[in-house]
PDB file of N, H, CA, C and O in Angstrom:
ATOM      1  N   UNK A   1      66.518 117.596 113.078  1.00  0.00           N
ATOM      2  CA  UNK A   1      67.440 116.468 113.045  1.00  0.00           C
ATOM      3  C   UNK A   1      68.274 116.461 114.330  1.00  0.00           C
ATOM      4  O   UNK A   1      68.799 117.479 114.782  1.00  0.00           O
ATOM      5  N   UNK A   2      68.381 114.950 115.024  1.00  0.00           N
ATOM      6  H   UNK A   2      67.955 114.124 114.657  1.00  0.00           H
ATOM      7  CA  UNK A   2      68.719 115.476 116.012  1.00  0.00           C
ATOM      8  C   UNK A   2      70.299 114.638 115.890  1.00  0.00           C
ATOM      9  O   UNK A   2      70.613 113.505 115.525  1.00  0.00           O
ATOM     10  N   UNK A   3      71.141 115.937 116.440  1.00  0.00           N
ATOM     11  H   UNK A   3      70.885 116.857 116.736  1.00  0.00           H
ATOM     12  CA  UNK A   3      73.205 115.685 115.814  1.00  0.00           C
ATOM     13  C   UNK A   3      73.517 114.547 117.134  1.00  0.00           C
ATOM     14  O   UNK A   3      72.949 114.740 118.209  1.00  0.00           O
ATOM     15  N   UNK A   4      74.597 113.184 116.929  1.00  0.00           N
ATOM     16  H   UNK A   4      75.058 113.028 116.055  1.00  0.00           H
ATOM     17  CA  UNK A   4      74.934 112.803 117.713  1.00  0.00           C
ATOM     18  C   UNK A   4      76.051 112.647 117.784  1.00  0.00           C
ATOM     19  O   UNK A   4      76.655 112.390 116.743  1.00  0.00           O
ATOM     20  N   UNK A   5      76.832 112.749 119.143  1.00  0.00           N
ATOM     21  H   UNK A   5      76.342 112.958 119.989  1.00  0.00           H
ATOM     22  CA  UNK A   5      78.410 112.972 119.014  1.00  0.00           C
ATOM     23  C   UNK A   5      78.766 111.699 118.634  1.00  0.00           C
ATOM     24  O   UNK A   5      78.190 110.613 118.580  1.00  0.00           O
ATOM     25  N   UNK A   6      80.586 112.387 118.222  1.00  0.00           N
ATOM     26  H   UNK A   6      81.054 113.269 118.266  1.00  0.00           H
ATOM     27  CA  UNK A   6      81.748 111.023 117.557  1.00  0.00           C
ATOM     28  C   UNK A   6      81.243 109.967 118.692  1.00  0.00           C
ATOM     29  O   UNK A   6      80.912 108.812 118.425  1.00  0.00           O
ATOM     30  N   UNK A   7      81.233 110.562 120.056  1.00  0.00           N
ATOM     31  H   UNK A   7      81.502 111.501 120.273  1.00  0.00           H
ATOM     32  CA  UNK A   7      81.409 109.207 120.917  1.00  0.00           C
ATOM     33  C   UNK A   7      80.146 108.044 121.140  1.00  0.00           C
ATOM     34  O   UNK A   7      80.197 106.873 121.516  1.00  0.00           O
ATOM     35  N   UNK A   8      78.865 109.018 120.684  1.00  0.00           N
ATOM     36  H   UNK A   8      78.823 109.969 120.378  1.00  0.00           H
ATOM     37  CA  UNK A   8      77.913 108.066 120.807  1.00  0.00           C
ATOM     38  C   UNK A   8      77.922 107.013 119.374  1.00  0.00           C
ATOM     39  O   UNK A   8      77.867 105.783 119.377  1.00  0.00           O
ATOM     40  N   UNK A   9      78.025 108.111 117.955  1.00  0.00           N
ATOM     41  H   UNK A   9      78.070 109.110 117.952  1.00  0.00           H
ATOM     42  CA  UNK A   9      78.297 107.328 116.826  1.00  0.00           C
ATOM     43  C   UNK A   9      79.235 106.203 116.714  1.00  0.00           C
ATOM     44  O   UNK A   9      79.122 105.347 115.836  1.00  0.00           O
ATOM     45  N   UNK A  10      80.316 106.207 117.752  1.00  0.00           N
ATOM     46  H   UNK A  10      80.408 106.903 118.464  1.00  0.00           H
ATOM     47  CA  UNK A  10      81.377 104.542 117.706  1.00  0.00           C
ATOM     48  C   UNK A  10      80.948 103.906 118.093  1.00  0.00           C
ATOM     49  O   UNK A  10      81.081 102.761 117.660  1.00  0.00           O
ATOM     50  N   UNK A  11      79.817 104.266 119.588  1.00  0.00           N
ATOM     51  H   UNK A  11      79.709 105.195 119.940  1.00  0.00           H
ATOM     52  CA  UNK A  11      78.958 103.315 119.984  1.00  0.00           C
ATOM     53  C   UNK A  11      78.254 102.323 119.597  1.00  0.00           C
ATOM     54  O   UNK A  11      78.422 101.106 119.674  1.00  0.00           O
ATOM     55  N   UNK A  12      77.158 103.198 119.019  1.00  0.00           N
ATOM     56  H   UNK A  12      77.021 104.187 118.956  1.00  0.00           H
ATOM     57  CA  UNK A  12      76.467 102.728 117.893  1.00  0.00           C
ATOM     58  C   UNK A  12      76.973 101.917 117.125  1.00  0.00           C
ATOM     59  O   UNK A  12      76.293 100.899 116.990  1.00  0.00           O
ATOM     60  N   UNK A  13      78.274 101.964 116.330  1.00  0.00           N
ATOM     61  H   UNK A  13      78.826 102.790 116.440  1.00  0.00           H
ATOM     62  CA  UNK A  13      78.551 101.444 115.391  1.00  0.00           C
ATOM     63  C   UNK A  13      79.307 100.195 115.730  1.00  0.00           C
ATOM     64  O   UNK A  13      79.496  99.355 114.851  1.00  0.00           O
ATOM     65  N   UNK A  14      79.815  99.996 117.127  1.00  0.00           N
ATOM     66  H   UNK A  14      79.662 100.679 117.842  1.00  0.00           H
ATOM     67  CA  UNK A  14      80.226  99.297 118.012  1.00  0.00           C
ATOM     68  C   UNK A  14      79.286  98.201 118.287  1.00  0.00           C
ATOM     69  O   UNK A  14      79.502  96.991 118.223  1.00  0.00           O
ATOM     70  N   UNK A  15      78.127  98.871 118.628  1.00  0.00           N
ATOM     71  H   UNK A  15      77.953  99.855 118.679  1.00  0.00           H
ATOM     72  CA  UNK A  15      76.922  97.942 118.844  1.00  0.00           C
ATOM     73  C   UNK A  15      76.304  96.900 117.727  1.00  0.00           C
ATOM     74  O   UNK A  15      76.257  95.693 117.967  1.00  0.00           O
ATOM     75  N   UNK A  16      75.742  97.569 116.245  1.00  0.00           N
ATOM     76  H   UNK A  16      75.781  98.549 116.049  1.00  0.00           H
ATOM     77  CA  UNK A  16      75.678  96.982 115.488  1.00  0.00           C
ATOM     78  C   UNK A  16      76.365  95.657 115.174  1.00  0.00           C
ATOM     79  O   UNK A  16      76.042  94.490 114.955  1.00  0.00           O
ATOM     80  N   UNK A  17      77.575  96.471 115.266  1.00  0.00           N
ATOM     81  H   UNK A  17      77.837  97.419 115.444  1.00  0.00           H
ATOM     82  CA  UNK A  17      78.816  95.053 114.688  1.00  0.00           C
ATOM     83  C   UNK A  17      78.833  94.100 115.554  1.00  0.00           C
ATOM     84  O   UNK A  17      79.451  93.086 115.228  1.00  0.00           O
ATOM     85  N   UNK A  18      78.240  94.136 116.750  1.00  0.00           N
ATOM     86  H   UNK A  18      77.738  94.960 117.014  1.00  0.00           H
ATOM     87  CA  UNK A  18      78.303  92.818 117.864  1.00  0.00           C
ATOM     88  C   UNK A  18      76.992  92.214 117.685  1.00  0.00           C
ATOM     89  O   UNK A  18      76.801  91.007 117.832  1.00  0.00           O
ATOM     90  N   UNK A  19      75.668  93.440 117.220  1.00  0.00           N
ATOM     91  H   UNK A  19      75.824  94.420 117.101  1.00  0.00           H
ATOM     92  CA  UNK A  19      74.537  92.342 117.017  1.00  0.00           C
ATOM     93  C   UNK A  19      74.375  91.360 115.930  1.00  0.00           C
ATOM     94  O   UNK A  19      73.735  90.309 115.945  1.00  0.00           O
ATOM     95  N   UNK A  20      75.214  91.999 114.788  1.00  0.00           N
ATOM     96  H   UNK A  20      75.734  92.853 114.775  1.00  0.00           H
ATOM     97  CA  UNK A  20      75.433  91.456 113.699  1.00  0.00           C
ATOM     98  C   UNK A  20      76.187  90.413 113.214  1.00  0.00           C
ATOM     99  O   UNK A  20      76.345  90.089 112.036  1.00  0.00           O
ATOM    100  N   UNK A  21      76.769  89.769 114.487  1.00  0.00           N
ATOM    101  H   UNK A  21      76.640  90.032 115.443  1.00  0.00           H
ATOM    102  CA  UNK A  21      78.073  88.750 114.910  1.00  0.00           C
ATOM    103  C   UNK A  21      79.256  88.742 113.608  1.00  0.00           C
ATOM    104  O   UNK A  21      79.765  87.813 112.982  1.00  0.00           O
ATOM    105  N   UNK A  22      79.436  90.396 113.524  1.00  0.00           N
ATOM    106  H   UNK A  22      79.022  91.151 114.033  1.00  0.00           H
ATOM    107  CA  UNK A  22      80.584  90.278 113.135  1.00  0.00           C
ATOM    108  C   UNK A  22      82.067  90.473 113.498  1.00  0.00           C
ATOM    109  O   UNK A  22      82.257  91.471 114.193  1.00  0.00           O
ATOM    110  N   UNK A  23      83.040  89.835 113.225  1.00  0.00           N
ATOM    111  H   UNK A  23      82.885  89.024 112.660  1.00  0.00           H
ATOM    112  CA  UNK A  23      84.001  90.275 114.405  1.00  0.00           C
ATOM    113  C   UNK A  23      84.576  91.266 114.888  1.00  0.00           C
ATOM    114  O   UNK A  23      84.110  92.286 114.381  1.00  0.00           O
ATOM    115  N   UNK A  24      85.341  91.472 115.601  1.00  0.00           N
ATOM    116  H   UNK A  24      85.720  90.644 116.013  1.00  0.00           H
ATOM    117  CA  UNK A  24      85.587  92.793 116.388  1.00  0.00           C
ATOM    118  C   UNK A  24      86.932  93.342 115.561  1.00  0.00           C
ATOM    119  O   UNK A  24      87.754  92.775 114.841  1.00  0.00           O
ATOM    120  N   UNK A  25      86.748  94.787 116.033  1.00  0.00           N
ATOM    121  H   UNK A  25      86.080  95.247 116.617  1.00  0.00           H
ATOM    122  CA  UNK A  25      87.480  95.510 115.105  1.00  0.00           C
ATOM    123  C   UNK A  25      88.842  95.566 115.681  1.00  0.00           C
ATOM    124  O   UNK A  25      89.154  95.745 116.858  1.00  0.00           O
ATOM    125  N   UNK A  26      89.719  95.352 114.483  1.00  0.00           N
ATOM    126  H   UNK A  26      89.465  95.206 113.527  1.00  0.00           H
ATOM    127  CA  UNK A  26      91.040  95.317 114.735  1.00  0.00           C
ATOM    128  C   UNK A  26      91.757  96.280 115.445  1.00  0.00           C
ATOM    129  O   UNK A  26      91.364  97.437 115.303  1.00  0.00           O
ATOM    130  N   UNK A  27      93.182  95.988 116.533  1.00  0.00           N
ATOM    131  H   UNK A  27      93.502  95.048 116.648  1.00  0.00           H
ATOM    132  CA  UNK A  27      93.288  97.195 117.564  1.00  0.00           C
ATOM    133  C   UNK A  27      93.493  98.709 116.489  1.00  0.00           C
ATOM    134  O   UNK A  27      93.074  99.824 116.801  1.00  0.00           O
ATOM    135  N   UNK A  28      94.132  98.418 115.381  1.00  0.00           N
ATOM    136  H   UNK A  28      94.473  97.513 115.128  1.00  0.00           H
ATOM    137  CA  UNK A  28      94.278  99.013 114.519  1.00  0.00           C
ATOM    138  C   UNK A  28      92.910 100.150 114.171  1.00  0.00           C
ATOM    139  O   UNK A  28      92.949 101.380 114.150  1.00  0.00           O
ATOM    140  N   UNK A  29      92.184  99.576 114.014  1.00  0.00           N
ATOM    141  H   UNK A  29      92.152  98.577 114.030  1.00  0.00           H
ATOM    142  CA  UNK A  29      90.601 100.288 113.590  1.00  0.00           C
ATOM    143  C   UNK A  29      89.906 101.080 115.097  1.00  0.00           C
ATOM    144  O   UNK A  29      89.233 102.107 115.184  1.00  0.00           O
ATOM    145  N   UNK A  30      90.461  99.985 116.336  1.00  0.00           N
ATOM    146  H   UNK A  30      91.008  99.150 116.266  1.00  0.00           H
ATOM    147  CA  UNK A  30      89.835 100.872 117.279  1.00  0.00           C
ATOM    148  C   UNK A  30      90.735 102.220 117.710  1.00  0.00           C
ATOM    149  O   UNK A  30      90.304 103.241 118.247  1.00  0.00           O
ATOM    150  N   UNK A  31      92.068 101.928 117.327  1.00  0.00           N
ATOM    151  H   UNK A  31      92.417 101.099 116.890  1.00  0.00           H
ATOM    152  CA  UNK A  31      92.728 103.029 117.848  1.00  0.00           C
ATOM    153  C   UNK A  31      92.665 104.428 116.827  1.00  0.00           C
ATOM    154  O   UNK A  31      92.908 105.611 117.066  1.00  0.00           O
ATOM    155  N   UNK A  32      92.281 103.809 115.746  1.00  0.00           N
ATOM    156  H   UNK A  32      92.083 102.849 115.551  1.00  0.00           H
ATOM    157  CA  UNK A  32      91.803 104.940 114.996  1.00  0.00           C
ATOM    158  C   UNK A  32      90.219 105.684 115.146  1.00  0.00           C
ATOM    159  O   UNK A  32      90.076 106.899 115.006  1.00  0.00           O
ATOM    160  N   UNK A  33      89.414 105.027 115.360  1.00  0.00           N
ATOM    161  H   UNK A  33      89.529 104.040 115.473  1.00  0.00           H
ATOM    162  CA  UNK A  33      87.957 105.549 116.389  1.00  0.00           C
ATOM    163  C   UNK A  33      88.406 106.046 117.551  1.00  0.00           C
ATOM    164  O   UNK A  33      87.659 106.695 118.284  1.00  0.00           O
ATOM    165  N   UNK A  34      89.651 105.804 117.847  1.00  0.00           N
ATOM    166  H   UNK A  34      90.258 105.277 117.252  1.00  0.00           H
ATOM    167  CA  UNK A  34      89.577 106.640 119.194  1.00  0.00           C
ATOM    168  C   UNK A  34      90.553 108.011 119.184  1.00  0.00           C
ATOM    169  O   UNK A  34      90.780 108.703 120.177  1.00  0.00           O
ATOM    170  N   UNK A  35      91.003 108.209 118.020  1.00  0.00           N
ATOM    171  H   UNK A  35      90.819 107.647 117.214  1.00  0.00           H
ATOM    172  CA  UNK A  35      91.762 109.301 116.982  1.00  0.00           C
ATOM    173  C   UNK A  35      90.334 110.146 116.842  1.00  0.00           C
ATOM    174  O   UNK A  35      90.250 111.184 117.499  1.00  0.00           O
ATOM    175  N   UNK A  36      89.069 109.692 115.908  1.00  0.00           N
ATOM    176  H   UNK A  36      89.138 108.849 115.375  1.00  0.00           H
ATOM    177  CA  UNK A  36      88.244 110.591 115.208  1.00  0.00           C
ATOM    178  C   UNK A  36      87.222 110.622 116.351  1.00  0.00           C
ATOM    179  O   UNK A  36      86.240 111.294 116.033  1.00  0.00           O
ATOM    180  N   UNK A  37      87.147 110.076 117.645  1.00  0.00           N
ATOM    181  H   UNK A  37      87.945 109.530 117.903  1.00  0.00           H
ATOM    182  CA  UNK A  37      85.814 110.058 118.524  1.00  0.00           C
ATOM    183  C   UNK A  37      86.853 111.313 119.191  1.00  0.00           C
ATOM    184  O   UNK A  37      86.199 112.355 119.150  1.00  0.00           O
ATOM    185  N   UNK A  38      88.434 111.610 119.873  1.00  0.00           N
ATOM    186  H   UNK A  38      88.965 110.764 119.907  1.00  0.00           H
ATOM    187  CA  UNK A  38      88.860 112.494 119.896  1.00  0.00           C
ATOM    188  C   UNK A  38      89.076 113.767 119.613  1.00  0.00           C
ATOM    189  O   UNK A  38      89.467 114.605 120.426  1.00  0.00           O
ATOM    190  N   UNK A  39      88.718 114.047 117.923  1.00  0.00           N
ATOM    191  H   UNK A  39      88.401 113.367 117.262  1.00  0.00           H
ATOM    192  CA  UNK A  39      88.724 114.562 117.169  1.00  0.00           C
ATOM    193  C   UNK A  39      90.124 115.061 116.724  1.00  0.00           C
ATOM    194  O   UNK A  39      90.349 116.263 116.582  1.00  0.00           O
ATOM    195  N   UNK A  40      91.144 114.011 116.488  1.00  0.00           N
ATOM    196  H   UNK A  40      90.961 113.035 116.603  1.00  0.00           H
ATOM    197  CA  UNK A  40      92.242 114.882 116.270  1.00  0.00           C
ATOM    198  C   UNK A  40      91.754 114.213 114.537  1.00  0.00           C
ATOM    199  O   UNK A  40      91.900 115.166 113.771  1.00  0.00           O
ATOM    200  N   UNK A  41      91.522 113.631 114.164  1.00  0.00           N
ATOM    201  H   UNK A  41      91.404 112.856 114.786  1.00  0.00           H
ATOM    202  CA  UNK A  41      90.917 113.619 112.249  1.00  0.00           C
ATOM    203  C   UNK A  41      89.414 113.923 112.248  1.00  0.00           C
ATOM    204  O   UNK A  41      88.695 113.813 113.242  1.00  0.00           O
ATOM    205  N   UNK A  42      89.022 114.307 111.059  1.00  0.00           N
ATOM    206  H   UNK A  42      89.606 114.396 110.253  1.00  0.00           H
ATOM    207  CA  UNK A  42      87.813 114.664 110.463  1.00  0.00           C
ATOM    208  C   UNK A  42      87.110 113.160 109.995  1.00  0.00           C
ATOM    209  O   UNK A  42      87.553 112.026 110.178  1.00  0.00           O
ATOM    210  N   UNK A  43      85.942 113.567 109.372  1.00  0.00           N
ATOM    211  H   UNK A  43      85.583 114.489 109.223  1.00  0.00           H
ATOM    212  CA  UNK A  43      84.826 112.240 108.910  1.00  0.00           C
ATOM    213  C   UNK A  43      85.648 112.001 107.805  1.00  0.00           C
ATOM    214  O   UNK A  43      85.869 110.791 107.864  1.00  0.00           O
ATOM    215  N   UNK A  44      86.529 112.695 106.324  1.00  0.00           N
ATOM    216  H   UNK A  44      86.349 113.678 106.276  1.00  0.00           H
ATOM    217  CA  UNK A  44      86.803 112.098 105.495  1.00  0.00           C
ATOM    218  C   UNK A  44      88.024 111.894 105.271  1.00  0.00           C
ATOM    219  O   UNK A  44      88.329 111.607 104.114  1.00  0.00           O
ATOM    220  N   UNK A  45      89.249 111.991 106.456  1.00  0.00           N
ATOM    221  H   UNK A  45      89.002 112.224 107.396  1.00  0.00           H
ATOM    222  CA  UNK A  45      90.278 111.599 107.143  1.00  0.00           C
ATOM    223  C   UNK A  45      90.059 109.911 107.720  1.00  0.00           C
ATOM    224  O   UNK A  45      90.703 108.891 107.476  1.00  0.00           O
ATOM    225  N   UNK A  46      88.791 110.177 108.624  1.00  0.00           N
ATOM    226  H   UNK A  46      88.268 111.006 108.822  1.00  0.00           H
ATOM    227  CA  UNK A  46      88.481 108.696 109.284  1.00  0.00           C
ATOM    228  C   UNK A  46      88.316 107.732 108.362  1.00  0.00           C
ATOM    229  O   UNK A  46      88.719 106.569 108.390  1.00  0.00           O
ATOM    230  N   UNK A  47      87.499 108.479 107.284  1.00  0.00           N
ATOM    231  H   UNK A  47      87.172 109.424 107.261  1.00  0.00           H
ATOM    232  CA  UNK A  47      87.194 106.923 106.412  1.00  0.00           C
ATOM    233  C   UNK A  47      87.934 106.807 105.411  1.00  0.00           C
ATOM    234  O   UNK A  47      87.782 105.736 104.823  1.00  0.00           O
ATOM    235  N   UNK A  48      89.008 107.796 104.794  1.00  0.00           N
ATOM    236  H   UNK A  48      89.131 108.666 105.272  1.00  0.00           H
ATOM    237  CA  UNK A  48      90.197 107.370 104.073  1.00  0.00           C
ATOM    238  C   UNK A  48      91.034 106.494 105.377  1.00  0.00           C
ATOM    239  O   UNK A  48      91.542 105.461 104.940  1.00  0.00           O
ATOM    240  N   UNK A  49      91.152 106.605 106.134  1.00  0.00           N
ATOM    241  H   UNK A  49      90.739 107.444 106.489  1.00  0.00           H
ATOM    242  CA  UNK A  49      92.234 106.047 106.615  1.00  0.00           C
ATOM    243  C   UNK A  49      91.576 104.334 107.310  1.00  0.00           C
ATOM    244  O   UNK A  49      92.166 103.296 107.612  1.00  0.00           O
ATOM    245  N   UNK A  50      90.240 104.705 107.338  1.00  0.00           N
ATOM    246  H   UNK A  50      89.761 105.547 107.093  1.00  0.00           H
ATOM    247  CA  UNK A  50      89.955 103.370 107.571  1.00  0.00           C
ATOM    248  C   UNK A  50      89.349 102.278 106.398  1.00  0.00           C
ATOM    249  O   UNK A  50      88.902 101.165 106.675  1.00  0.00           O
ATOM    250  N   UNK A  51      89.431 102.803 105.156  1.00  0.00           N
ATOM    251  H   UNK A  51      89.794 103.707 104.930  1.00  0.00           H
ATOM    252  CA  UNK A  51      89.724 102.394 103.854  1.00  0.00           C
ATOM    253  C   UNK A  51      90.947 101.439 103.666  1.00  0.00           C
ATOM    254  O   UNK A  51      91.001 100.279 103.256  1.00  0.00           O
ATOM    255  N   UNK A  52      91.822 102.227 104.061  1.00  0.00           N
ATOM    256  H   UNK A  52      91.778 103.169 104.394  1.00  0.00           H
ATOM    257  CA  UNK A  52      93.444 102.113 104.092  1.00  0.00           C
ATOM    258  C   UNK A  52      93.512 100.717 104.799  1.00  0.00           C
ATOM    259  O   UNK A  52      93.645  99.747 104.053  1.00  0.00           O
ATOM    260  N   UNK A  53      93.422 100.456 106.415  1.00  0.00           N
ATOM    261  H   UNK A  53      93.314 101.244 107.021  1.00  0.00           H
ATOM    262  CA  UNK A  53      92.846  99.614 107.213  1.00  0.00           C
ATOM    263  C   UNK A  53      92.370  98.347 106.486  1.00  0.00           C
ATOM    264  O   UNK A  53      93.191  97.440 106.355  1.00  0.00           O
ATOM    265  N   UNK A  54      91.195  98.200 106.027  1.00  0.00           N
ATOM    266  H   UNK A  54      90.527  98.937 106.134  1.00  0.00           H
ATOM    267  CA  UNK A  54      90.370  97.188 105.098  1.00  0.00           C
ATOM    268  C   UNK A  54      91.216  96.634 104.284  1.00  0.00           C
ATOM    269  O   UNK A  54      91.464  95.433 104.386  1.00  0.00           O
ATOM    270  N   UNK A  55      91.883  97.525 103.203  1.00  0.00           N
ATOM    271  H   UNK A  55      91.682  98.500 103.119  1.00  0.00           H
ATOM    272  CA  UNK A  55      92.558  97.434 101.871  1.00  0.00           C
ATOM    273  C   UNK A  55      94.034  96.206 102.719  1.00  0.00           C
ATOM    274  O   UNK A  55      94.433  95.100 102.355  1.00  0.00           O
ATOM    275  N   UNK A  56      94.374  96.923 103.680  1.00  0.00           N
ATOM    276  H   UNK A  56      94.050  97.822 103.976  1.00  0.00           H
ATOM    277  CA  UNK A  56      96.210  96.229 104.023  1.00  0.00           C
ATOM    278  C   UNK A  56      95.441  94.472 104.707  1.00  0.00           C
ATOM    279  O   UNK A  56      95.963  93.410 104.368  1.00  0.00           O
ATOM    280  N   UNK A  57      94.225  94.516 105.629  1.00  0.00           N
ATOM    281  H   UNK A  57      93.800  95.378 105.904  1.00  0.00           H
ATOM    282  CA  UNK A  57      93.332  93.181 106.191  1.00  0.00           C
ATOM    283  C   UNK A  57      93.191  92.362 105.034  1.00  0.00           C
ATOM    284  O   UNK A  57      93.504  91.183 105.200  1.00  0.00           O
ATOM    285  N   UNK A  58      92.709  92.774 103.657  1.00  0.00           N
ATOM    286  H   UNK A  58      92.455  93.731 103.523  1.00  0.00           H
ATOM    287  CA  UNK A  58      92.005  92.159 102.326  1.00  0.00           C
ATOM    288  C   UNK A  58      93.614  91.525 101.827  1.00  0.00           C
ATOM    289  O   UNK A  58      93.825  90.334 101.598  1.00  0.00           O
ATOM    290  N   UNK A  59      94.522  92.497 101.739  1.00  0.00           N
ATOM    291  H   UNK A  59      94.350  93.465 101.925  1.00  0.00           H
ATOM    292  CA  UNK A  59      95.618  92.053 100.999  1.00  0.00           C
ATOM    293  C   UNK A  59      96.635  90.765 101.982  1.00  0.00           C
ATOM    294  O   UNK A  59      97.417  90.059 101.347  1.00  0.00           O
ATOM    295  N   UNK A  60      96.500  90.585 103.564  1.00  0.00           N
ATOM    296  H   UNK A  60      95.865  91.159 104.080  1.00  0.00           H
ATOM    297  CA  UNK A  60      96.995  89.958 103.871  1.00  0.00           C
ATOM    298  C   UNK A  60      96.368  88.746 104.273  1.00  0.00           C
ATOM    299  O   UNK A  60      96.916  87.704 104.632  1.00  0.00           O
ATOM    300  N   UNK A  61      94.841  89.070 104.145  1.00  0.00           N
ATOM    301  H   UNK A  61      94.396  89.916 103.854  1.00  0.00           H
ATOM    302  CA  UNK A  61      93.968  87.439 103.925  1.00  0.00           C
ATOM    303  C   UNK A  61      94.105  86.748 102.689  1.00  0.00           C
ATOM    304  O   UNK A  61      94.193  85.522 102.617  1.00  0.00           O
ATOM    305  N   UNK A  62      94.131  87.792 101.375  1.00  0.00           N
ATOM    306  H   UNK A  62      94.059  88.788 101.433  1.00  0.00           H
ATOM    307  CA  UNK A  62      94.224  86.791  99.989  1.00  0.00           C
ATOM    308  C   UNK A  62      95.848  86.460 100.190  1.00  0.00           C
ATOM    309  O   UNK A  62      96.099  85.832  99.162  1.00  0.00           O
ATOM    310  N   UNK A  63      96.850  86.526 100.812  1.00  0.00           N
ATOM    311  H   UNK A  63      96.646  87.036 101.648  1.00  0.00           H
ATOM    312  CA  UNK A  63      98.127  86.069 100.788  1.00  0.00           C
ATOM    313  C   UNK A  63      98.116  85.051 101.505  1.00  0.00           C
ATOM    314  O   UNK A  63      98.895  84.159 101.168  1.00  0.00           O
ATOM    315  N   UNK A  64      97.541  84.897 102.314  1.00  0.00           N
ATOM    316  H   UNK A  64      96.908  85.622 102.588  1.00  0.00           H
ATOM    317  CA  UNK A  64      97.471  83.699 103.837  1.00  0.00           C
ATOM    318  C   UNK A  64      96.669  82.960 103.037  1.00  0.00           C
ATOM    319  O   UNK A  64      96.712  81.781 103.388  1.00  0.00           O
ATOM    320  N   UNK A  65      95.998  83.134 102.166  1.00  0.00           N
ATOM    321  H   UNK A  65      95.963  84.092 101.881  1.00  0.00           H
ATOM    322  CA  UNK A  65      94.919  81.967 101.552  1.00  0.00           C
ATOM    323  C   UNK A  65      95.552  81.053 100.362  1.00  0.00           C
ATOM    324  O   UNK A  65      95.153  79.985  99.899  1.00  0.00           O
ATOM    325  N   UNK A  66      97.015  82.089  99.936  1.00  0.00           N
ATOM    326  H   UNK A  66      97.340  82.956 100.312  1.00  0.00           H
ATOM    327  CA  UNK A  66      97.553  81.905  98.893  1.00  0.00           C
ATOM    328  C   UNK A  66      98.495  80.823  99.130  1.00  0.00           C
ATOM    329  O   UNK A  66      98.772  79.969  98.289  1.00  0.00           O
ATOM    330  N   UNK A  67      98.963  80.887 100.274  1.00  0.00           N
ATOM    331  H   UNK A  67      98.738  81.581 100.957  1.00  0.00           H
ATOM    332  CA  UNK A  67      99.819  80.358 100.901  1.00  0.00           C
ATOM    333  C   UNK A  67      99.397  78.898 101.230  1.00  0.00           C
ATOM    334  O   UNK A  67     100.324  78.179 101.602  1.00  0.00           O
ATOM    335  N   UNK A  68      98.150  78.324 101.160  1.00  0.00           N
ATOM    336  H   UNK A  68      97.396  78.908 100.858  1.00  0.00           H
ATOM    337  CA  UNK A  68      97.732  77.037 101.455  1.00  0.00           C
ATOM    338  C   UNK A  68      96.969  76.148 100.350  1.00  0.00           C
ATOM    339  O   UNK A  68      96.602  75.005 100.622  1.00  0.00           O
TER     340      UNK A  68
END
């Protein structure tokens, strides 16, 4: 199996999301990839906290939607 670093994996995952025309990740989300491509958090640090991220985006789109 061949291991690929944090920095190529944001890549990657960087890449996808642009072929996939979905939009770009909030400064919020990138500054946290650039926390775990650093390594000052772990893999289940990164994705609790980018859980967290999603959850506060979800709650302030159904309010903005609420609002009209």
């Amino acid at each position: 199996m061949v291991e690929v670093s944090r920095k190529q994996a944001a890549a990657n995952a960087d890449g996808l999301q642009r072929a996939a025309g979905l939009p770009s990740p909030s400064p919020e989300h990138e500054a946290l990839s650039a926390r775990w491509v650093a390594g000052e958090i772990d893999n289940e640090e990164f994705e609790r906290l980018g859980m967290d991220l999603v959850r506060k985006r979800l709650a302030v789109t159904a309010a903005t939607a609420g609002e009209g």
